[in-house]
ZATI-355902 format. One record per residue (C-alpha): residue number from 1; x, y, z; residue in one letter. Coordinates in steps of 0.25 Angstrom, whole numbers. Layout:
<pts>
+-----+-------+-------+-------+-----+
|   n |  east | north |    up | res |
+-----+-------+-------+-------+-----+
| NUM |     X |     Y |     Z |   A |
...
+-----+-------+-------+-------+-----+
</pts>
This chain:
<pts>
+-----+-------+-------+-------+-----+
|   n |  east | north |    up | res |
+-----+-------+-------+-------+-----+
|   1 |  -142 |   -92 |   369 |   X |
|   2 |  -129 |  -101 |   367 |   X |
|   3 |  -116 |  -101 |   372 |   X |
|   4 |  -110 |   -95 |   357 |   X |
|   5 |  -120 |   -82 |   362 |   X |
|   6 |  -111 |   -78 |   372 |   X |
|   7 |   -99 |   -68 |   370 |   X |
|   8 |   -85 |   -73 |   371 |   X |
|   9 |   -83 |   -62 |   381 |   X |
|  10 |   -94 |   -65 |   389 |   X |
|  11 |   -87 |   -79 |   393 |   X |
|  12 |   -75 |   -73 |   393 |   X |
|  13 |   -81 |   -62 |   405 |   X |
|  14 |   -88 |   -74 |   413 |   X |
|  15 |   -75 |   -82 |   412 |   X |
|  16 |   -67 |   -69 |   418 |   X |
|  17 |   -76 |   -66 |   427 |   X |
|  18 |   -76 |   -81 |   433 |   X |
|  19 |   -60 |   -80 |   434 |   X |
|  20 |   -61 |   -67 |   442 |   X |
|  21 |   -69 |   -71 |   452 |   X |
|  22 |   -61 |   -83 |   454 |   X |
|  23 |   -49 |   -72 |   455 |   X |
|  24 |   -46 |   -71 |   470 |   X |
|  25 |   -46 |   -85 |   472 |   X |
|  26 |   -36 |   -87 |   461 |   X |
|  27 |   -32 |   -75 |   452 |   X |
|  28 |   -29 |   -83 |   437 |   X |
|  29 |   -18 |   -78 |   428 |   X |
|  30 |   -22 |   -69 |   415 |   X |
|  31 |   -19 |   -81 |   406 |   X |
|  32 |   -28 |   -91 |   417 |   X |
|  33 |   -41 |   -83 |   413 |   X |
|  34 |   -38 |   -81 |   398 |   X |
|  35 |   -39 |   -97 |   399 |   X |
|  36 |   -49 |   -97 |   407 |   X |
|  37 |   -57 |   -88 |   397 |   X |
|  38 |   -51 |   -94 |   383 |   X |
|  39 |   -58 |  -108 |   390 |   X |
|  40 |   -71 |  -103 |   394 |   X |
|  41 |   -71 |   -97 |   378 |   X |
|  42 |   -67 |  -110 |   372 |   X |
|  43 |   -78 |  -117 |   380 |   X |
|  44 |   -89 |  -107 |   375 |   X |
|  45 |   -86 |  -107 |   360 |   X |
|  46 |   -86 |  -124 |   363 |   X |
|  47 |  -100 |  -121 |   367 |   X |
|  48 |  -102 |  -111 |   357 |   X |
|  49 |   -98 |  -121 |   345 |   X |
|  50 |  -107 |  -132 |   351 |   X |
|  51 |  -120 |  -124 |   351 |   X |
|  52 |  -116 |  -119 |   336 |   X |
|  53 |  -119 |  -133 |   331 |   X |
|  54 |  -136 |  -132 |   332 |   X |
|  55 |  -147 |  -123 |   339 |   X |
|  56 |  -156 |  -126 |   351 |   X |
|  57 |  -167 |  -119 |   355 |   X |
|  58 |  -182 |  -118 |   355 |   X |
|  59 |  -187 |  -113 |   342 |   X |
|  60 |  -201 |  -109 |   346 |   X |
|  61 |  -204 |  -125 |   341 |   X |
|  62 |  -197 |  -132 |   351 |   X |
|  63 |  -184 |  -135 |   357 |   X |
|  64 |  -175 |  -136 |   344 |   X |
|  65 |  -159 |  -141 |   344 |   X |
|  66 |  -153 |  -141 |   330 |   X |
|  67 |  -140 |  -142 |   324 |   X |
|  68 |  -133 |  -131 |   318 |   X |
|  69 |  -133 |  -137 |   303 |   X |
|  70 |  -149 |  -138 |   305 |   X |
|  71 |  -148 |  -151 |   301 |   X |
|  72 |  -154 |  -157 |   315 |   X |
|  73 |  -164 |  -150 |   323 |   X |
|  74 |  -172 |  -156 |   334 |   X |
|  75 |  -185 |  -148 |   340 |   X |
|  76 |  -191 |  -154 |   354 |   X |
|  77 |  -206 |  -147 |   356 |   X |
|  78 |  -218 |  -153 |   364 |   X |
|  79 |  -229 |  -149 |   368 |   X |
|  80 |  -240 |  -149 |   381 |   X |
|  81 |  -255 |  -149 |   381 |   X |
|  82 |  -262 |  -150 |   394 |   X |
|  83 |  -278 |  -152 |   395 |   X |
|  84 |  -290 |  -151 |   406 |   X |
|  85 |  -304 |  -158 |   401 |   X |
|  86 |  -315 |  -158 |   406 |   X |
|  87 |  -326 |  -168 |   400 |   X |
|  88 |  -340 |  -168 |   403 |   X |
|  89 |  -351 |  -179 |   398 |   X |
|  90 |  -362 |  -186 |   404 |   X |
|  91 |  -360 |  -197 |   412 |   X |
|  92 |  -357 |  -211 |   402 |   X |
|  93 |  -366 |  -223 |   407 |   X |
|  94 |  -358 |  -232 |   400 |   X |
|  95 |  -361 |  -239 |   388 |   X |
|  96 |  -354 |  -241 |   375 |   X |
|  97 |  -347 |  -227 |   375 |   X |
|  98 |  -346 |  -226 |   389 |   X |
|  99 |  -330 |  -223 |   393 |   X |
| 100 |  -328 |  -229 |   407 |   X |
| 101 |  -313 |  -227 |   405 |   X |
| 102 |  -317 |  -211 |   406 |   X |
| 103 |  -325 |  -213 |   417 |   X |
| 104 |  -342 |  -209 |   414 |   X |
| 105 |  -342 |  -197 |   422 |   X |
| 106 |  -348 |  -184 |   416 |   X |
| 107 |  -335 |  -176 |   420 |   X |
| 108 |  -323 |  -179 |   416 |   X |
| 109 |  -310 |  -168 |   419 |   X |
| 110 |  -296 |  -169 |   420 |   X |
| 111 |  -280 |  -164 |   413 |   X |
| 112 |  -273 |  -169 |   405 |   X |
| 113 |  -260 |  -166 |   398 |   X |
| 114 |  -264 |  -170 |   383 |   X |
| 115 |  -253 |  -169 |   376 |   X |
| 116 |  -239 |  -168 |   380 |   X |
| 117 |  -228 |  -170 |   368 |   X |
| 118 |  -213 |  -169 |   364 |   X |
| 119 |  -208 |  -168 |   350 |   X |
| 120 |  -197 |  -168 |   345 |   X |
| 121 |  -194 |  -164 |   329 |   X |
| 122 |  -183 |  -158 |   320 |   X |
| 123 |  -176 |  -163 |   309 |   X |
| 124 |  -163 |  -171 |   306 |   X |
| 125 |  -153 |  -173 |   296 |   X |
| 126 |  -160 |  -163 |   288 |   X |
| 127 |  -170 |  -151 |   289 |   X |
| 128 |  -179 |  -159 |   280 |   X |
| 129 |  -180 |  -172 |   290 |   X |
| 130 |  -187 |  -168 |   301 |   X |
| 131 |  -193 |  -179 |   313 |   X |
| 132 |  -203 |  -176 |   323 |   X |
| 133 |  -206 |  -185 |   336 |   X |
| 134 |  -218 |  -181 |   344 |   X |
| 135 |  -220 |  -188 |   358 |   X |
| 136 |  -232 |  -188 |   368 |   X |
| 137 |  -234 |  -191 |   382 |   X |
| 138 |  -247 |  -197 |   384 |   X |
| 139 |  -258 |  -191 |   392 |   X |
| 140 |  -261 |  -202 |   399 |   X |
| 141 |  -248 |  -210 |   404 |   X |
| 142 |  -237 |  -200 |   401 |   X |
| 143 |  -231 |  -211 |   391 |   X |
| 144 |  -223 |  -204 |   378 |   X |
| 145 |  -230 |  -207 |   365 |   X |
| 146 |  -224 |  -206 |   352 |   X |
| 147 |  -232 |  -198 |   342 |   X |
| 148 |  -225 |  -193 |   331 |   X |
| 149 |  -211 |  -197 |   324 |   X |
| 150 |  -208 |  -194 |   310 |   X |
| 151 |  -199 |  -188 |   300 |   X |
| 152 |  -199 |  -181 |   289 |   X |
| 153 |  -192 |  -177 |   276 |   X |
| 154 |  -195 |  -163 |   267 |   X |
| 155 |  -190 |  -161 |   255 |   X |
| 156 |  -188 |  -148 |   247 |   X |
| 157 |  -199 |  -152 |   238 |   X |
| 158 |  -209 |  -151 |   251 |   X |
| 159 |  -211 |  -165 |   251 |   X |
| 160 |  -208 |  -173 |   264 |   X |
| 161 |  -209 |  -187 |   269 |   X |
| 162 |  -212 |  -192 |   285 |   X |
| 163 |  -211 |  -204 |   291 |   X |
| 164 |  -214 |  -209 |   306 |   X |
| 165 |  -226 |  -207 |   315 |   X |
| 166 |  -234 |  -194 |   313 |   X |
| 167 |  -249 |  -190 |   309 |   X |
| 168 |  -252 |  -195 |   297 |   X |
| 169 |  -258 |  -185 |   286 |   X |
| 170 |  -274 |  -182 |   289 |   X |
| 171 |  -283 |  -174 |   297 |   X |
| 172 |  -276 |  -160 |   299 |   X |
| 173 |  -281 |  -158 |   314 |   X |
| 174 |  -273 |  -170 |   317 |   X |
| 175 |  -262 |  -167 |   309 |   X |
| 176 |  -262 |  -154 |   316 |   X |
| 177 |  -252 |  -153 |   330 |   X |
| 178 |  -259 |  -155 |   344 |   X |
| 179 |  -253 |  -144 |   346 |   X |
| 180 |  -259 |  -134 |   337 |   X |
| 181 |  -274 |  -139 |   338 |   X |
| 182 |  -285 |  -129 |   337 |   X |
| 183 |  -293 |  -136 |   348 |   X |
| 184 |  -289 |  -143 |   361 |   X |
| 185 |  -288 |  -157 |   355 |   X |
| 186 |  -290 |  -160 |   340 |   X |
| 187 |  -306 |  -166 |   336 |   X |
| 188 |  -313 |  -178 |   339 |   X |
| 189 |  -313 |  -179 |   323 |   X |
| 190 |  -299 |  -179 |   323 |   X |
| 191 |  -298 |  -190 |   334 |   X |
| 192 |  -305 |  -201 |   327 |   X |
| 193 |  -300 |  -198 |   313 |   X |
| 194 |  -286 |  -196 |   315 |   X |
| 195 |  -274 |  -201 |   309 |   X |
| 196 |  -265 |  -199 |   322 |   X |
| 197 |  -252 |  -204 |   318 |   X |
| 198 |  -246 |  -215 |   311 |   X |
| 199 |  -232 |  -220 |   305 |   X |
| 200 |  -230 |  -218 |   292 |   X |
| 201 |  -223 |  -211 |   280 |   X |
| 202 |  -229 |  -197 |   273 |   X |
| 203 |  -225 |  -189 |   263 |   X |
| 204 |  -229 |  -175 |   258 |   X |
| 205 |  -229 |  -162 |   253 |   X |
| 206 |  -232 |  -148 |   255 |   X |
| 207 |  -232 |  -136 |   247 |   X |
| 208 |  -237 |  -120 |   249 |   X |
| 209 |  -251 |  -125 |   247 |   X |
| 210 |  -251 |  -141 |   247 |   X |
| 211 |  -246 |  -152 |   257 |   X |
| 212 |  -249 |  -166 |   255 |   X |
| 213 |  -244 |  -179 |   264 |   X |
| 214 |  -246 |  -194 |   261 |   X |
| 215 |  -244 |  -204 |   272 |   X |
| 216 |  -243 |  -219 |   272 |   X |
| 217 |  -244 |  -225 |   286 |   X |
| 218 |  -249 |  -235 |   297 |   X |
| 219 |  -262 |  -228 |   297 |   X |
| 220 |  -271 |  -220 |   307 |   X |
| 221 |  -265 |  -217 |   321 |   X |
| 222 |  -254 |  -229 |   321 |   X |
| 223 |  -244 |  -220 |   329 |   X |
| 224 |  -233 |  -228 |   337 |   X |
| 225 |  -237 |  -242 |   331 |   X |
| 226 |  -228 |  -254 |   325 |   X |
| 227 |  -231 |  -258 |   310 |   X |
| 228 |  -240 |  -271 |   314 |   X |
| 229 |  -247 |  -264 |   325 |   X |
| 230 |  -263 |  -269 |   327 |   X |
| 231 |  -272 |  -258 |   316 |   X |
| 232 |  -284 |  -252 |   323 |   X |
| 233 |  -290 |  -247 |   309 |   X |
| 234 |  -303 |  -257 |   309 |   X |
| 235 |  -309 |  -254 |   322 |   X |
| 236 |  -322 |  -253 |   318 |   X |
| 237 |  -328 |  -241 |   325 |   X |
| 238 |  -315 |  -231 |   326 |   X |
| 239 |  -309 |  -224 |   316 |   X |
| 240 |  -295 |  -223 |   325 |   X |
| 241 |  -284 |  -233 |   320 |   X |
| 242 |  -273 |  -237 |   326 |   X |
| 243 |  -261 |  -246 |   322 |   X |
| 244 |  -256 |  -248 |   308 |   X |
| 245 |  -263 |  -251 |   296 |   X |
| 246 |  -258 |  -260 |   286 |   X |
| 247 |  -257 |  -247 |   277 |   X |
| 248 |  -262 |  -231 |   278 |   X |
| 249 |  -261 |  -220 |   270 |   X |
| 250 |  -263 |  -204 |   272 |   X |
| 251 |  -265 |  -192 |   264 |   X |
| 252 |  -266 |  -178 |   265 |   X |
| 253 |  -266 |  -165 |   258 |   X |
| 254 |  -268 |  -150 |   261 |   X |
| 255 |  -271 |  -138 |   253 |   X |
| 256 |  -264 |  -125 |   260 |   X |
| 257 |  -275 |  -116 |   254 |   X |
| 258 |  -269 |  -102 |   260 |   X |
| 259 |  -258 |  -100 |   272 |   X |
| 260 |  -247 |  -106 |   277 |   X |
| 261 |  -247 |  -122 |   280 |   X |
| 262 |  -240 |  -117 |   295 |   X |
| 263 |  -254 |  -112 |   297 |   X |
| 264 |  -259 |  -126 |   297 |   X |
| 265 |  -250 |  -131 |   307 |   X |
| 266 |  -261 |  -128 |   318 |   X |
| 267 |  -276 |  -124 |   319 |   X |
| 268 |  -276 |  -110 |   326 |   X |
| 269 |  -274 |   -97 |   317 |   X |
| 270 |  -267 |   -85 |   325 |   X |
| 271 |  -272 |   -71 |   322 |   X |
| 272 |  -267 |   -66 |   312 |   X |
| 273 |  -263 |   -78 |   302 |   X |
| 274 |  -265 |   -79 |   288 |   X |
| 275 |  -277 |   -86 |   282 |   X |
| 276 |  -274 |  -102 |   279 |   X |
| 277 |  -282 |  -111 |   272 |   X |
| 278 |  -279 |  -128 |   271 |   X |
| 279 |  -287 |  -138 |   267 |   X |
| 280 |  -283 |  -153 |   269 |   X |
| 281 |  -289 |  -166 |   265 |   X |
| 282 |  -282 |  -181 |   269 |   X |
| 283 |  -284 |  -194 |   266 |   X |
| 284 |  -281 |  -208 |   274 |   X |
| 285 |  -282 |  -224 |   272 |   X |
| 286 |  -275 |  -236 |   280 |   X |
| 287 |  -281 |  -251 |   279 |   X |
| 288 |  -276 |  -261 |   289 |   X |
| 289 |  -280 |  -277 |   285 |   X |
| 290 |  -284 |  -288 |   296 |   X |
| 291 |  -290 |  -277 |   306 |   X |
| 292 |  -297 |  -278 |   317 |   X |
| 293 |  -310 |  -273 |   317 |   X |
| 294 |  -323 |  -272 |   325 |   X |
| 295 |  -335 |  -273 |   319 |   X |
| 296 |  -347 |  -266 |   323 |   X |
| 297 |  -352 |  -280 |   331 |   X |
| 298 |  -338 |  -279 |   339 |   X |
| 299 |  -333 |  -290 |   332 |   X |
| 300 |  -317 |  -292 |   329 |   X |
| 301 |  -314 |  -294 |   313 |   X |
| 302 |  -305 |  -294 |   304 |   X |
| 303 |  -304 |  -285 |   292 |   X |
| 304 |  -296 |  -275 |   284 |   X |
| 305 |  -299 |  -262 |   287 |   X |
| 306 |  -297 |  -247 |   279 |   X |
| 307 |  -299 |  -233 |   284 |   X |
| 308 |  -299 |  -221 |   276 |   X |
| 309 |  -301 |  -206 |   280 |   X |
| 310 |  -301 |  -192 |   274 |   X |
| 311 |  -301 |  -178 |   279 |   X |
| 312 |  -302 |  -164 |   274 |   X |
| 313 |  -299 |  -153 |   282 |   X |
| 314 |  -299 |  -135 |   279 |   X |
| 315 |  -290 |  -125 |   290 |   X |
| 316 |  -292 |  -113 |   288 |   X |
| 317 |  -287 |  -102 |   295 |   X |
| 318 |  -285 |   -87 |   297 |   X |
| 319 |  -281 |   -74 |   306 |   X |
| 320 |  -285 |   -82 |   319 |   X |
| 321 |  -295 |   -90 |   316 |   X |
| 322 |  -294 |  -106 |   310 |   X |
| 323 |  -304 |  -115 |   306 |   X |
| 324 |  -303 |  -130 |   301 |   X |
| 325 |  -311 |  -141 |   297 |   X |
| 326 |  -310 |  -155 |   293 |   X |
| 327 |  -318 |  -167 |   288 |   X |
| 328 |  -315 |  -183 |   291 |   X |
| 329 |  -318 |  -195 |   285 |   X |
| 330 |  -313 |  -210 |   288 |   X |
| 331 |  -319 |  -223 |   282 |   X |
| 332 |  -316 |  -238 |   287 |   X |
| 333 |  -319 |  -249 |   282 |   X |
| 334 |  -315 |  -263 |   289 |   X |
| 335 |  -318 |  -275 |   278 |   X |
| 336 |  -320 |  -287 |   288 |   X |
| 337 |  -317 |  -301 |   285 |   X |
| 338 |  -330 |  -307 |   293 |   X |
| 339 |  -340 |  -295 |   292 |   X |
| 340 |  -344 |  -285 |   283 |   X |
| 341 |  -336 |  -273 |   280 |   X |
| 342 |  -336 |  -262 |   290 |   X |
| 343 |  -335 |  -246 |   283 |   X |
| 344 |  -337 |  -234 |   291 |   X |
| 345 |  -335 |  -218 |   287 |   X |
| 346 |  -334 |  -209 |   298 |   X |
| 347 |  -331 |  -193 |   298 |   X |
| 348 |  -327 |  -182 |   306 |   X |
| 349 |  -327 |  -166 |   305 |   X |
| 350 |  -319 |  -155 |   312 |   X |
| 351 |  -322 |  -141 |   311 |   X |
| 352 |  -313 |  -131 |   322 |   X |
| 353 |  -310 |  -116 |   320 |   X |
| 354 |  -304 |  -105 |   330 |   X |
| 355 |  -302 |   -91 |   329 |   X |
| 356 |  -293 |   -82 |   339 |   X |
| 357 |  -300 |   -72 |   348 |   X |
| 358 |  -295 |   -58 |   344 |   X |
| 359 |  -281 |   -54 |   348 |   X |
| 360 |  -280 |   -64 |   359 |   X |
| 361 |  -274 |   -78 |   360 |   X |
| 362 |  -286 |   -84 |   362 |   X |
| 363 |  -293 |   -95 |   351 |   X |
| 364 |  -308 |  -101 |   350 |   X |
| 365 |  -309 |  -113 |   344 |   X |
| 366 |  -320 |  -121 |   340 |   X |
| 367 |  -322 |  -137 |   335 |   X |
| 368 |  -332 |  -145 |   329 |   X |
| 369 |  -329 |  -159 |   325 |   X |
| 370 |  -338 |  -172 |   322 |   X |
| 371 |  -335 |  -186 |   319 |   X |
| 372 |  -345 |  -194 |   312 |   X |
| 373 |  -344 |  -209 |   313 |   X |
| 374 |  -350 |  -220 |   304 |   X |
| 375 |  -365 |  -225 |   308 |   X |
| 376 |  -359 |  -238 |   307 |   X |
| 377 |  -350 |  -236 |   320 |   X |
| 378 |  -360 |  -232 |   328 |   X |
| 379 |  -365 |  -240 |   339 |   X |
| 380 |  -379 |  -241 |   348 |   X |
| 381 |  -383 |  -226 |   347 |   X |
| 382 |  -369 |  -218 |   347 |   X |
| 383 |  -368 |  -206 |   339 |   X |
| 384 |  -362 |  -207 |   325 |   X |
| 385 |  -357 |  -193 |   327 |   X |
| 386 |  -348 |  -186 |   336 |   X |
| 387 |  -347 |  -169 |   338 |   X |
| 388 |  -339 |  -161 |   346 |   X |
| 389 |  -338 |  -146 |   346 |   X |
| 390 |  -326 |  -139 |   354 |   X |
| 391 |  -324 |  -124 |   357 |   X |
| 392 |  -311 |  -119 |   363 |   X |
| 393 |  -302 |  -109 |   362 |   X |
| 394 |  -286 |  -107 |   363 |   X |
| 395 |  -275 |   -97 |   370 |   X |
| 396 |  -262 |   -98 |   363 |   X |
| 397 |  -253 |   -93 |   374 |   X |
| 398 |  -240 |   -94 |   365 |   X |
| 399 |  -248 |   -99 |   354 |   X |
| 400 |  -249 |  -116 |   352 |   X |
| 401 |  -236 |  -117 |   360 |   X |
| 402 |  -245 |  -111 |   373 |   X |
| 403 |  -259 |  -115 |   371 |   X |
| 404 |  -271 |  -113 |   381 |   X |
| 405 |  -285 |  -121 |   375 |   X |
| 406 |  -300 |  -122 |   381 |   X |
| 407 |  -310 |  -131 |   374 |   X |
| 408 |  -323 |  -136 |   376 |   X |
| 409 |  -328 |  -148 |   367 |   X |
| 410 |  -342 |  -154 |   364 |   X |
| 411 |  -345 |  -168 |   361 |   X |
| 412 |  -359 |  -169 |   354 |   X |
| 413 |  -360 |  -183 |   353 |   X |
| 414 |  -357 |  -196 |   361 |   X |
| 415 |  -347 |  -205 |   358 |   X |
| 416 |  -347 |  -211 |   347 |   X |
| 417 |  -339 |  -223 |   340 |   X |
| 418 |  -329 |  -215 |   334 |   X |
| 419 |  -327 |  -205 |   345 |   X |
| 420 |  -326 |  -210 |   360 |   X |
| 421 |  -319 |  -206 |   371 |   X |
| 422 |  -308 |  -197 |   367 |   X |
| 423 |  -299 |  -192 |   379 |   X |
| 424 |  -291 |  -181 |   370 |   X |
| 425 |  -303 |  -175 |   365 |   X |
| 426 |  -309 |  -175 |   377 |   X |
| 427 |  -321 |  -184 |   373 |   X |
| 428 |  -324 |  -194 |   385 |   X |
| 429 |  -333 |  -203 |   377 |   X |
| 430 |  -348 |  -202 |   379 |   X |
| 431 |  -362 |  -210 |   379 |   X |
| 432 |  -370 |  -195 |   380 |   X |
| 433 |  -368 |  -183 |   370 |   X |
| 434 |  -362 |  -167 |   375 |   X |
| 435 |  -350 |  -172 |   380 |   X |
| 436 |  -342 |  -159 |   385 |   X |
| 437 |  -325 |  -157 |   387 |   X |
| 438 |  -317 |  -144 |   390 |   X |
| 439 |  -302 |  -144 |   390 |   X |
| 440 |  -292 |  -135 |   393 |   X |
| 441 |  -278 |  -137 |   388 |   X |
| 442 |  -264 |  -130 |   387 |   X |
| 443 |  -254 |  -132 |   376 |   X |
| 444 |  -239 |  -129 |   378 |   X |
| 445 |  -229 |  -133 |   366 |   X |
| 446 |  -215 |  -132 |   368 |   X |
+-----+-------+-------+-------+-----+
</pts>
């Protein structure tokens, strides 16, 4: 409520009602209290007249203060998400894919407050340019990361341009918020091929049934880096980047089959929703000259190195109930100046679905996802594969704003070159297979 709410009268009755009991200590004269009153109105409607020029208030969204011409809005939202794990594996005896740093004990338990974030976006000048600065304090040391800063322009026609640091245009489950995950914490699949972010500039567009968006960019997870910064992309052996490539390039395209594109903004499907179908399939390629890479002897080199990746992904979703699935590939190839070329493919699958249990809260949710690494990366007698199957379920208190999640995950396989230890996911790297981690976590947004 705001000061222009309350009736004239009302201020005038407080400001009566003050004099009179000021009156046997010193009665005013008639024309002393009309003063008093005319001043006490004149300061109210100064008050009034302020708070006419914008709104403030939470709009269900965040904390939103906005001029009155709509010209300027500014929205602050956050969001918490606290976690307890418990890990259990057999005991690591050391060797080449032993984690000392983790300890080799066969229990491992403990909190953690995985996320814990501040945003702020809106827009300025005009409705159609809107920015958006995410922030994150790390779980680890406390210290503020930047994540995301962008901004964007929409014209009429539907057509936009971006520019800053965000997510560039790939796989959809990272594309998708944190927030509005199906599962705890997005797949192993998902870790090792990600895009992440990067600084760039993309365009696109977006009808009632197609959206398409192109970016040029620094390449695969180059957040927070300077335009010479060191490129990670020809580490033999991992398919995570880091740094800038010399050039990179990313492409996607969706086909809105039936339902509303809000639909897609998460992975869960509330009773009661209208069927919705998208399919999705994106492209990427960066290159990087006079890389450092490690051939498989361990030896340091020079070369010019390339990496391409693809994805296709399918969401479907109905009246509670939601499946999705997708398909990776990446190809890198490092062309050394004193050996032989080096070329690996590597893929990765993802298969998840949840249904609401009937007229409840409650949602089960089940994963499978597998990443299949070149031959040629393998070392000794490591697995080329890597499975993990996880089973979970959700309450929505006051839906994703108020969150309550269980899940139990399953790692098939031993480490392997391409997943190791993994502290988000709850992987803690090991030399023996059946490797076993529950999490309990609460989400609150705000």
């Amino acid at each position: 409520m705001t000061v222009r709410n309350v009736p004239a009268s009302v201020l005038a009755v407080l400001a009566g009602s003050s004099v009179c009991l000021a009156a046997d200590a010193n009665t005013p004269s008639s024309d002393e209290v009309r003063a008093i009153v005319a001043e006490m109105l004149a300061d109210a409607q100064q008050r009034s007249s302020l708070l006419a020029g914008g709104t403030a208030g939470h709009d269900g969204k965040g904390f939103t203060l906005a001029d009155e011409s709509g010209n300027f809005k500014l929205t602050i939202s956050g969001g918490i998400q606290f976690r307890y794990q418990l890990n259990f594996r057999d005991d690591q005896a050391g060797g080449p894919n032993a984690a000392p740093s983790r300890g080799n004990d066969d229990f491992e338990s403990g909190f953690e407050t995985r996320r814990s974030r501040i945003i702020f976006k809106g827009h300025a000048i005009d409705p159609k340019m809107t920015y958006y600065i995410q922030t994150d304090f790390s779980r680890a040391d406390g210290v503020l990361d930047l994540l995301d800063a962008w901004v964007s322009y929409k014209w009429d026609s539907n057509c936009y341009l971006k520019w800053g640091q965000f997510k560039m245009p790939f796989l959809r489950e990272e594309l998708v918020s944190d927030w509005n995950q199906l599962v705890i914490e997005r797949s192993n699949t998902n870790t090792v091929f990600t895009q992440d972010r990067s600084q760039g500039v993309e365009t696109g567009y977006r009808n009632e049934h197609i959206g398409l968006a192109l970016a040029f960019h620094d390449g695969f997870a180059a957040k927070n880096s300077e335009f010479a910064s060191v490129n990670g992309l020809g580490n033999f052996g991992f398919v995570r980047r880091g740094g800038e490539s010399d050039w990179a390039g990313s492409a996607r395209f969706e086909w809105k089959v039936s339902g509303d594109w809000n639909q897609f903004d998460d992975f869960t499907s509330k009773p009661g929703s209208a069927y919705a179908c998208m399919i999705g399939v994106a492209g990427h390629v960066e290159g990087s000259a006079n890389d450092i890479a490690a051939s498989p002897g361990g030896v340091d080199t020079q070369g010019d190195t390339v990496y391409s990746a693809w994805t296709i992904d399918m969401s479907v979703e109905g009246d509670g109930w939601n499946l999705f699935a997708a398909g990776t590939g990446a190809h890198q190839n490092t062309d050394l100046l004193r050996q032989d070329e080096i070329g690996t493919d590597d893929y990765g699958v993802v298969v998840q679905g949840g249904f609401y249990l009937p007229e409840t809260d409650w949602e089960i949710f089940a994963r499978y996802d597998a990443i299949f690494q070149d031959s040629d990366r393998a070392l000794g007698d490591t697995d080329e594969t890597f499975d993990t199957v996880t089973l979970g379920t959700n309450y929505y208190w006051a839906g994703s704003a108020a969150k309550l999640s269980f899940d139990v995950q399953w790692f098939l396989d031993e480490s392997t070159q391409l997943m190791t230890a993994n502290d988000g996911n709850g992987f803690l790297r090991t030399t023996e297979e059946n490797e076993v981690n529950f999490r309990v976590q609460f989400q609150l947004l705000f």
